[in-house]
KEMITOR-604636 format. One record per residue: x, y, z of N, C-alpha, C, O, CB in turn. Coordinates in steps of 0.2 Angstrom, whole numbers, padded with zeros to 4 digits, always signed. Glycine has a CB too. Layout:
// residues N
XYZXYZXYZXYZXYZ;...
//
This chain:
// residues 187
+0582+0507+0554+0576+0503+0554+0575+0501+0562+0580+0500+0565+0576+0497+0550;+0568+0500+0564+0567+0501+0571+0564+0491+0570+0563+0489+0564+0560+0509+0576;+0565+0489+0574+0560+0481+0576+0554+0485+0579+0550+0483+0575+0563+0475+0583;+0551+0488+0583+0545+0490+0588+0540+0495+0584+0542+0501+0584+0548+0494+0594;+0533+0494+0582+0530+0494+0578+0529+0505+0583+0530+0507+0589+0524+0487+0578;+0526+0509+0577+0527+0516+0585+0521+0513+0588+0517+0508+0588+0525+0526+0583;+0521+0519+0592+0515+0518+0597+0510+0526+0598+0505+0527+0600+0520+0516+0606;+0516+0532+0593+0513+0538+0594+0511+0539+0587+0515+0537+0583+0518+0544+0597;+0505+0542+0585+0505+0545+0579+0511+0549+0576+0514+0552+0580+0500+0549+0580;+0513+0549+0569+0517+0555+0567+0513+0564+0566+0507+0565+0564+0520+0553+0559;+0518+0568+0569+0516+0575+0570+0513+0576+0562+0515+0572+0557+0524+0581+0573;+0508+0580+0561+0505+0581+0554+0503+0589+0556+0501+0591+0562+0496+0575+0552;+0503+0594+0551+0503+0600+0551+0495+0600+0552+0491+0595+0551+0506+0603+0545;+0492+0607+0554+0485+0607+0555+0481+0612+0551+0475+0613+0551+0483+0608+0563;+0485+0617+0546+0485+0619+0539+0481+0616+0535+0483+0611+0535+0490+0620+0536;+0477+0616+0531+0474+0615+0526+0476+0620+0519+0475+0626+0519+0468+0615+0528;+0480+0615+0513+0482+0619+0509+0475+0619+0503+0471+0614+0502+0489+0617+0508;+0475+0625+0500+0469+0625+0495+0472+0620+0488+0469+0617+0484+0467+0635+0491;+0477+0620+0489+0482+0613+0481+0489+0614+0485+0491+0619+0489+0482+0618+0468;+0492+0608+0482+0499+0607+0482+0504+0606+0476+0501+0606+0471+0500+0602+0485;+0510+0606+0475+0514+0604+0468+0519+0598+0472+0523+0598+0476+0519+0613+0463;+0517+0593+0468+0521+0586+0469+0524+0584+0464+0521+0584+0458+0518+0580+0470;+0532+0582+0464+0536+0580+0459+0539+0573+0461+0540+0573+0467+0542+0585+0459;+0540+0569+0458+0540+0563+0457+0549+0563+0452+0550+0565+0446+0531+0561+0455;+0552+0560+0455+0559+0559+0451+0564+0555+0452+0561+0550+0452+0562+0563+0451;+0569+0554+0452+0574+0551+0452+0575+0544+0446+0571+0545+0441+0576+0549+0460;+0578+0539+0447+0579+0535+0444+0577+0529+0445+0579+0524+0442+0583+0536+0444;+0572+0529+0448+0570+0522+0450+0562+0522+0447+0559+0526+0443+0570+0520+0458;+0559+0516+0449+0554+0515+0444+0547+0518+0448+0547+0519+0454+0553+0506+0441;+0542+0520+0445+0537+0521+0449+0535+0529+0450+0531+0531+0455+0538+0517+0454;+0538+0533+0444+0536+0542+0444+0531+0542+0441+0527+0539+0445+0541+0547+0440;+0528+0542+0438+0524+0541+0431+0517+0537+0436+0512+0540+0437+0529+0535+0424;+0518+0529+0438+0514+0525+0442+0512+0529+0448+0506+0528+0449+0518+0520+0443;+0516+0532+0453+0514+0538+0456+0508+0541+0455+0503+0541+0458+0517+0542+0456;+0510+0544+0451+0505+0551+0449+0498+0547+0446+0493+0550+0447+0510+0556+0440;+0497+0543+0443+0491+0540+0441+0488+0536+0446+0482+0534+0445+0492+0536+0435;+0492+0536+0452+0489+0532+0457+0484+0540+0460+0478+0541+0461+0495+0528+0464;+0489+0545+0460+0485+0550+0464+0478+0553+0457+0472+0555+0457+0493+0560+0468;+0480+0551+0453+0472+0551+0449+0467+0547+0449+0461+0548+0447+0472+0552+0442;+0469+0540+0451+0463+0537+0454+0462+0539+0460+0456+0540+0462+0463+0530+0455;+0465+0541+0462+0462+0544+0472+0457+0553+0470+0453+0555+0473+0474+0546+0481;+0460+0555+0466+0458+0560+0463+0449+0558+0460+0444+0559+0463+0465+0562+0457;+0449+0555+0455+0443+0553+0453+0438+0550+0455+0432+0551+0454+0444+0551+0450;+0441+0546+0460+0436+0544+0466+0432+0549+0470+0427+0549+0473+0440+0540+0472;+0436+0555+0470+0435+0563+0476+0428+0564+0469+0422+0565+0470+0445+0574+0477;+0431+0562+0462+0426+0568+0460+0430+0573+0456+0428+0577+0453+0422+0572+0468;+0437+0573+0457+0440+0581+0454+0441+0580+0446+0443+0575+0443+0449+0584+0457;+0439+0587+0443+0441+0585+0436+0452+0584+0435+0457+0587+0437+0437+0592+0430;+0452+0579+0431+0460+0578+0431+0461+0579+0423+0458+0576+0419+0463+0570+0434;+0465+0582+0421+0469+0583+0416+0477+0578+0417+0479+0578+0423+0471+0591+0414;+0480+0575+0411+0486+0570+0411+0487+0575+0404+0484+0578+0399+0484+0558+0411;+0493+0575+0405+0498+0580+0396+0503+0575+0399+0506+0575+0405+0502+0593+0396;+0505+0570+0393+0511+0567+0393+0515+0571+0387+0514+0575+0383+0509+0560+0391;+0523+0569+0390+0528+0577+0385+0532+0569+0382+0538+0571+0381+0534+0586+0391;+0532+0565+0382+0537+0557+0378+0532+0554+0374+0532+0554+0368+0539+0550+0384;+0528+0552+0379+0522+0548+0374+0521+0549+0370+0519+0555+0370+0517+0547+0376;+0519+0545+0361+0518+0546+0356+0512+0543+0357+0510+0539+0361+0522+0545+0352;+0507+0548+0351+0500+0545+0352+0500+0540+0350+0494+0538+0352+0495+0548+0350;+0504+0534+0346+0504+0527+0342+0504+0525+0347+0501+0520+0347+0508+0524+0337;+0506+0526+0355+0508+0521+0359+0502+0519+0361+0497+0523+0359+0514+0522+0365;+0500+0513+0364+0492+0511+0367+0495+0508+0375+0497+0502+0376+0486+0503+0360;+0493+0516+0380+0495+0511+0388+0489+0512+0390+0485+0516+0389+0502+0515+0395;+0490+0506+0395+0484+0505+0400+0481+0511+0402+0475+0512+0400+0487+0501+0406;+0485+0515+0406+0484+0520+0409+0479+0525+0409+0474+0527+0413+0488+0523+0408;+0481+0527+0401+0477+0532+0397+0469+0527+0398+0465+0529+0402+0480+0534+0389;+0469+0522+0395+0461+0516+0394+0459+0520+0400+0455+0525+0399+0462+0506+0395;+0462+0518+0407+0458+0520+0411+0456+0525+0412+0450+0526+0412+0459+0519+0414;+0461+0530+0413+0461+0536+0415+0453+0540+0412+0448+0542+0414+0468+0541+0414;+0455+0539+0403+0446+0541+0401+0441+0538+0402+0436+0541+0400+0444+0541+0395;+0442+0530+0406+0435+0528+0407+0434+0530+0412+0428+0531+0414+0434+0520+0407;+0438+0532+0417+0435+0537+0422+0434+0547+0423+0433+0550+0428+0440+0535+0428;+0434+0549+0417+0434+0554+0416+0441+0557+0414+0441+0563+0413+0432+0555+0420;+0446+0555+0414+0450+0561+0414+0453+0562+0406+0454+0558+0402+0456+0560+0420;+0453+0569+0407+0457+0575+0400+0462+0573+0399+0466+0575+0403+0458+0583+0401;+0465+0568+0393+0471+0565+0393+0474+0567+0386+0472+0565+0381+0470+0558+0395;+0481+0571+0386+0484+0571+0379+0489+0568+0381+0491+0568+0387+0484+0579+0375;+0492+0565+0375+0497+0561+0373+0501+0565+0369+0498+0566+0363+0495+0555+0371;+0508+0569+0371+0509+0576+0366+0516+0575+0366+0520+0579+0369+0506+0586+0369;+0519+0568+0361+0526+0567+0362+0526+0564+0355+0522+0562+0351+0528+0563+0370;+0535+0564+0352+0537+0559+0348+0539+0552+0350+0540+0548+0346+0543+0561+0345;+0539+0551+0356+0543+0545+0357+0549+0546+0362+0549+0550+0366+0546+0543+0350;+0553+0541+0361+0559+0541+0364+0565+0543+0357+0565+0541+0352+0560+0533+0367;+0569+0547+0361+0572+0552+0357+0578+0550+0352+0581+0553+0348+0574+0556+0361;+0579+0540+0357+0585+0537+0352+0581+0534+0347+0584+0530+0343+0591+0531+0356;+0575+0535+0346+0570+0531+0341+0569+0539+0336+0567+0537+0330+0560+0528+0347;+0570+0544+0336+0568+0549+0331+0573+0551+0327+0579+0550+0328+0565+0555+0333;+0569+0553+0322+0570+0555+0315+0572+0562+0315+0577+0563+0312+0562+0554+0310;+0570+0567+0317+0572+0573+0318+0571+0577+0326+0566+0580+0328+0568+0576+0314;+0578+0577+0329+0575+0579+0336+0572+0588+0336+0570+0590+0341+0582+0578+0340;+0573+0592+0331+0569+0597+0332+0563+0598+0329+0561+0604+0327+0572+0602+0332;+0560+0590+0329+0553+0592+0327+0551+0589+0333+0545+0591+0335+0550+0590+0320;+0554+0583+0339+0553+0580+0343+0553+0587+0347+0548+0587+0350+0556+0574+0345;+0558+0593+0347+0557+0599+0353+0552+0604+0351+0550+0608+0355+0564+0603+0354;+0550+0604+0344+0544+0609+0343+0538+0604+0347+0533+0606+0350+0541+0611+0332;+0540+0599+0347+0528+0594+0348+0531+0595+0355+0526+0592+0358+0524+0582+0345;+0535+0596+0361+0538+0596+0363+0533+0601+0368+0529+0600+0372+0544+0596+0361;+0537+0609+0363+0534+0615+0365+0526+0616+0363+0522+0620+0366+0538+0620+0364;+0525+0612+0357+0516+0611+0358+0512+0608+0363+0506+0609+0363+0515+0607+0353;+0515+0602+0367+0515+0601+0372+0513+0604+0380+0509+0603+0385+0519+0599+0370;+0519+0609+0379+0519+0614+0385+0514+0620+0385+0512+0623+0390+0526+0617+0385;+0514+0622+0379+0508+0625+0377+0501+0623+0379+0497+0626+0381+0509+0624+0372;+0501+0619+0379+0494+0616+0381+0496+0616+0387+0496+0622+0389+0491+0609+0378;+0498+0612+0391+0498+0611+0397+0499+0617+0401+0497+0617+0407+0502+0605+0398;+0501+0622+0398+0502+0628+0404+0493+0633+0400+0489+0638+0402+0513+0636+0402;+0491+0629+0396+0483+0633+0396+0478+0629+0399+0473+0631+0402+0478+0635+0388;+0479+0622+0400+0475+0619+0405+0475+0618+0412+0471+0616+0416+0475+0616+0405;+0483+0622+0412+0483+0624+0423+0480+0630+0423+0477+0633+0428+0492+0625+0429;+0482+0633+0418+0478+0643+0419+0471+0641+0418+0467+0642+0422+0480+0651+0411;+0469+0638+0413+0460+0640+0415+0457+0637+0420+0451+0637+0421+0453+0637+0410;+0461+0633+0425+0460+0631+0430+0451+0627+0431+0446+0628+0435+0462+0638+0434;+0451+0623+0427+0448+0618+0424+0446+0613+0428+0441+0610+0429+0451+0616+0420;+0453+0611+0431+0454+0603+0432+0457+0605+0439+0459+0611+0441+0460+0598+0426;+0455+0599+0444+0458+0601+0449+0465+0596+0454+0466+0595+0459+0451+0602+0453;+0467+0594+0447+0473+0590+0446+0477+0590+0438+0476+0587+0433+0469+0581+0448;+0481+0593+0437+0485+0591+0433+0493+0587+0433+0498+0589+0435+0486+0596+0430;+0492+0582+0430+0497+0578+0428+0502+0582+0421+0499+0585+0416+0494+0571+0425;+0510+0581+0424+0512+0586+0417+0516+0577+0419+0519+0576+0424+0517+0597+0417;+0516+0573+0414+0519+0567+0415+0525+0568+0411+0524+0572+0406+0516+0561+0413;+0535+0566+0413+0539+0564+0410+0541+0572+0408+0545+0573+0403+0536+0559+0405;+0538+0577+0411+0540+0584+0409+0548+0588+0411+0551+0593+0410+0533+0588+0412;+0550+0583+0413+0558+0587+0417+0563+0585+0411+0567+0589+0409+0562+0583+0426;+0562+0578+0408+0566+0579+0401+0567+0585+0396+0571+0589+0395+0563+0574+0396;+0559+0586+0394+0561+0594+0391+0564+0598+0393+0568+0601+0390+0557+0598+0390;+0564+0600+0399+0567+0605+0404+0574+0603+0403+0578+0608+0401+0564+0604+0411;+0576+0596+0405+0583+0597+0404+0586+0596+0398+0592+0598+0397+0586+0592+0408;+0583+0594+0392+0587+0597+0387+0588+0604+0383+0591+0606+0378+0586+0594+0384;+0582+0609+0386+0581+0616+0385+0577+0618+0380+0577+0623+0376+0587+0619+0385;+0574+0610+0379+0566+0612+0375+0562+0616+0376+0560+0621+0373+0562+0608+0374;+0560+0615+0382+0556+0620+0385+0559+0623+0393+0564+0620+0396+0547+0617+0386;+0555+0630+0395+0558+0634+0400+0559+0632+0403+0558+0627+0399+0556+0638+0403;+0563+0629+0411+0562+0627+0415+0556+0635+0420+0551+0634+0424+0570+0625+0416;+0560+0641+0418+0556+0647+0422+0550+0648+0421+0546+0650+0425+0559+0652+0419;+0547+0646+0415+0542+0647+0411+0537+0639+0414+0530+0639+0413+0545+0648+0402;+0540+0635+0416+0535+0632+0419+0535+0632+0428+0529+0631+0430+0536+0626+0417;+0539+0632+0430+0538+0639+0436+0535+0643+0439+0535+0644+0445+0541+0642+0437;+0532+0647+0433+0528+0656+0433+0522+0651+0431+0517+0653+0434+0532+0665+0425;+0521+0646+0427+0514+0643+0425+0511+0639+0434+0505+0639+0437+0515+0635+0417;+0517+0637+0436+0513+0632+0442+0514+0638+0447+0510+0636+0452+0519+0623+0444;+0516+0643+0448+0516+0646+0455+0511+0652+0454+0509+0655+0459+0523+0648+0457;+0509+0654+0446+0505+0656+0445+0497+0656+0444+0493+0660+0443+0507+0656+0442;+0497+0647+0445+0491+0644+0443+0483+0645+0451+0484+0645+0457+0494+0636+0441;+0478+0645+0446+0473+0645+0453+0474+0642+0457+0478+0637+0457+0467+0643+0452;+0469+0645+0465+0473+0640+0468+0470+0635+0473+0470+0635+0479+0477+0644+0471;+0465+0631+0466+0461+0625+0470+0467+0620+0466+0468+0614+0468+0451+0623+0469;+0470+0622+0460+0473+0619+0455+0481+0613+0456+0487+0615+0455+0475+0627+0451;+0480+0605+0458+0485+0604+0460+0488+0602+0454+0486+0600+0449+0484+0602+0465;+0496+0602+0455+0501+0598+0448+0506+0594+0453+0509+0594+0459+0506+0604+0442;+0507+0589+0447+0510+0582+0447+0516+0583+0442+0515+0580+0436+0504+0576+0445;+0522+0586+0442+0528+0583+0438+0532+0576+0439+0535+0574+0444+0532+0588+0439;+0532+0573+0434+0536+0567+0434+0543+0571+0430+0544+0576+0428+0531+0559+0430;+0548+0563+0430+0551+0564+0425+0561+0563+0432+0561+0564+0438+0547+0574+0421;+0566+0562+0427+0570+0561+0432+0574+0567+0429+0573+0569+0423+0573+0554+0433;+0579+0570+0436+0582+0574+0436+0578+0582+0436+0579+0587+0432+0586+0573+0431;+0574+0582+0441+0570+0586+0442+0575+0594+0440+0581+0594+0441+0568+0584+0450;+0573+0599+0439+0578+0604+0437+0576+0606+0447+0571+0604+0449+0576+0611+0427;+0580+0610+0450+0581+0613+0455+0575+0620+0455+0573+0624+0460+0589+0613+0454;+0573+0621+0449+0568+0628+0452+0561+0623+0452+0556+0626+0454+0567+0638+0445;+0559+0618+0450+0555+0615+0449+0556+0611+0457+0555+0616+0461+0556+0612+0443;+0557+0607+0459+0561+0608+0464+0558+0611+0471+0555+0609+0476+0568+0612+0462;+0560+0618+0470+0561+0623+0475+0552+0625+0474+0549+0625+0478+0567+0630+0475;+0550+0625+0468+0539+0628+0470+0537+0622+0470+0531+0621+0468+0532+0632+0462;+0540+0615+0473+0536+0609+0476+0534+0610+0481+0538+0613+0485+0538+0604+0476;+0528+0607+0483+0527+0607+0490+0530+0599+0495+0531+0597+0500+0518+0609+0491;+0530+0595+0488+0531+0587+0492+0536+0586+0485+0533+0588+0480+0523+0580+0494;+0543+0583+0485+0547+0580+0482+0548+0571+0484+0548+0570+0490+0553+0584+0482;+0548+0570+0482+0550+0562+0480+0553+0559+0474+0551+0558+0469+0546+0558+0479;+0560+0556+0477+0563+0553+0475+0565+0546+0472+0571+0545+0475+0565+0554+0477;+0563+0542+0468+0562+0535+0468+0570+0532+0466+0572+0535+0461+0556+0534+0461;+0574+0528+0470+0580+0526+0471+0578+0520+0466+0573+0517+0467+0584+0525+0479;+0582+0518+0462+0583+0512+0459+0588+0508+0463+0594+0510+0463+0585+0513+0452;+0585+0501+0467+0589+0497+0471+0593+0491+0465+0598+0489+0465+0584+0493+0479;+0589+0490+0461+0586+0484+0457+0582+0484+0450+0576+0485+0451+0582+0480+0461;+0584+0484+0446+0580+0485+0442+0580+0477+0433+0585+0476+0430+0582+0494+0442;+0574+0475+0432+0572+0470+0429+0578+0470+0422+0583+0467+0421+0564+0469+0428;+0576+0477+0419+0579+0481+0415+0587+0480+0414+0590+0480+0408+0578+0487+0416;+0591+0480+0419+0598+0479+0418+0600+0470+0417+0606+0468+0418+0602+0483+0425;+0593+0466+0416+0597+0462+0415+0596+0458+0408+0598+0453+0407+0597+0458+0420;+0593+0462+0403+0591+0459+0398+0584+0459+0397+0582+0457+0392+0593+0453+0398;+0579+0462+0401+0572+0461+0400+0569+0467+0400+0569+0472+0403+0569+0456+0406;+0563+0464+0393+0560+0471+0390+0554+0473+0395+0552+0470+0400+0556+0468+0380;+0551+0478+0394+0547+0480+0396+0541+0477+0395+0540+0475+0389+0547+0484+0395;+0536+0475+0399+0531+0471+0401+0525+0473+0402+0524+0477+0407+0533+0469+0406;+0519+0473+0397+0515+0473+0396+0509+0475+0403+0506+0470+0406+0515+0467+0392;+0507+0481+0405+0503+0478+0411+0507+0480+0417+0505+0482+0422+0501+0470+0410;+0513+0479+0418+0519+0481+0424+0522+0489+0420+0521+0495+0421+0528+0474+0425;+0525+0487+0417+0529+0495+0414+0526+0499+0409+0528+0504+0407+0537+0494+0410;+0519+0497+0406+0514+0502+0402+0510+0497+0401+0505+0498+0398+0517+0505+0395;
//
């Protein structure tokens, strides 16, 4: 860390890309919160946005979603839950791949000019769905078409067809000391 504010601009490439793929991960808070920030800045342009959540159950009622439809955006909620909460985990891995399903036909019709695949690297890492097969969809996709993976433990081919990775470090967190999740901060 420097004391002295800079004095030079930072170097910035002078490329213009037609879309990018951004991954949002690690273990700290704010993957998920990321990504809906870049769909308000998204909706402000004007772009149509699709959100496919792969956790979220449709019972849950988050902020997020309220908004995101009052500003337009295509939002599916295509999850059981949390997985110490279910009744049958391979029906939580079929809605899973119902899920992925959808969301690899709404980066191909190339519809929207933002997709959110929220909380999608869990499937991946328990081998619900491809890791490969979402890979061939994002590097395959049109190419005004941008995506947003959240989700912690990014798998490594996911990874490598990003154009911007971010890592969220958990320094602190409210959670390790007894306190639930918070209405309006954490959903």
């Amino acid at each position: 860390m420097t004391d002295v504010p800079p004095v030079e601009a930072p170097q910035t490439g002078s490329v213009r890309a037609r879309s990018v793929v951004l991954v949002n991960t690690g273990y700290g808070k704010g993957k998920s919160t990321a990504a809906f920030g870049l769909v308000m800045r998204a909706a402000a342009r004007g772009w149509n946005i699709a959100v496919v959540q792969f956790l979220k159950s449709g019972k849950w009622h988050v902020g997020e979603e309220d908004t995101g439809r009052r500003l337009g955006v295509d939002w599916w909620t295509i999850g059981e839950g949390f997985t110490w909460d279910s009744k049958d985990l391979s029906e939580d891995e079929a809605v899973a791949q119902q899920a992925w399903a959808h969301a690899r036909a709404v980066i191909a019709a190339g519809d929207h000019r933002l997709v959110v695949l929220d909380e999608i690297t869990y499937p991946m890492n328990w081998g619900w769905i491809d890791p490969t097969e979402v890979v061939d969809a994002i590097s395959s996709r049109p190419e005004h078409v941008n995506v947003v993976a959240t989700g912690r433990d990014a798998p490594a081919v996911l990874v490598g067809v990003a154009d911007t990775v971010t890592e969220m470090v958990k320094v602190k967190h409210v959670f390790d000391t007894g306190v639930k999740a918070l209405r309006g901060i954490d959903y």
